[in-house]
N, C-alpha and C positions, 0 to 999 in steps of 0.2 A: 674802240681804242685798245682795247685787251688784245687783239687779234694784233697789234704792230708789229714790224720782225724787229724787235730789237735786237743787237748784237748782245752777244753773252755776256761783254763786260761792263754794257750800258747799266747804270741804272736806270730803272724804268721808273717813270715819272709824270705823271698822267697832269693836270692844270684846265678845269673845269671853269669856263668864264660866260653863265647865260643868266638871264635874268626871266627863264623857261623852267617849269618843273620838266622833271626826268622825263626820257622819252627811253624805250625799249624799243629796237631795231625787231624787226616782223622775223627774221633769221637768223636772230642771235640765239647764244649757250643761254640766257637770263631771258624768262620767259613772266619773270615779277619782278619789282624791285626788290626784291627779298632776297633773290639769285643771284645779283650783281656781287656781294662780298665772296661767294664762291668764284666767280668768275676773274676777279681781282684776285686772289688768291692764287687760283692754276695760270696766270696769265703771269702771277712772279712780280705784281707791282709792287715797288719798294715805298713809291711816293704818292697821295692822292690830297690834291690844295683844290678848293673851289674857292671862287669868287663869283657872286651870291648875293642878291637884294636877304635881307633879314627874315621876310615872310614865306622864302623859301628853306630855313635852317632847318629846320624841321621835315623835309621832306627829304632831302640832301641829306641830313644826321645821321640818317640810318645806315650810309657805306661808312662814313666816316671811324667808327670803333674798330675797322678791320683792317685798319691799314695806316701808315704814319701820314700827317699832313696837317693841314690847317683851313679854316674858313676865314675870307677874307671879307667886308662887306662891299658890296658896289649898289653905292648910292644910286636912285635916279635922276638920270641926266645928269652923271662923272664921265660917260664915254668922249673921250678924247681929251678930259683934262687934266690939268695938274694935279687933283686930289688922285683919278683913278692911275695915274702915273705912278705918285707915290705905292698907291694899292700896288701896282707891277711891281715896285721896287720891293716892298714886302717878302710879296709873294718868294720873289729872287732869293732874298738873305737869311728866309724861310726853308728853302732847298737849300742852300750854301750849307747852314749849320745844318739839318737834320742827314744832308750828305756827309760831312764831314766826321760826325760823331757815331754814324753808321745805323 
């Protein structure tokens, strides 16, 4: 996701939605998860939100200090409903303000 071409005046805003721990692409700049905040960093992302079963907080945590954003929880078995809805709407007015205020 760091690789996007975002346009210069996007803000870049990354939205992490698995219920997988991390995976590191075999050919990517992040060759541990330990790398990833550098690579968030030269990649210029403003925004990084995951939604997240709870038993993965802890694994996820670790980009989270390097970059503005928020953890959202995604229960098992909300895909497709009105509570994980809500989570989307969250997520949304999560960005809205932390866009807004810069």
């Amino acid at each position: 996701a760091c690789r996007y071409p975002f346009s210069a005046e996007a803000a870049r805003i990354l939205i992490v939605i698995t219920d997988e721990p991390p995976l590191l692409p075999p050919d990517g700049e992040a060759k541990t998860i330990e790398d990833v905040p550098l690579a968030l960093k030269k990649a210029h992302v403003d925004q990084l939100h995951f939604v997240i079963p709870d038993e993965l907080a802890e694994l996820y945590g670790t980009l989270h200090g390097f970059v503005a954003g928020e953890v959202f929880p995604l229960n098992e078995g909300e895909r497709g409903t009105v509570s994980f809805q809500k989570v989307l709407m969250e997520v949304g007015k999560s960005i809205t303000v932390a866009t807004r205020i810069g």
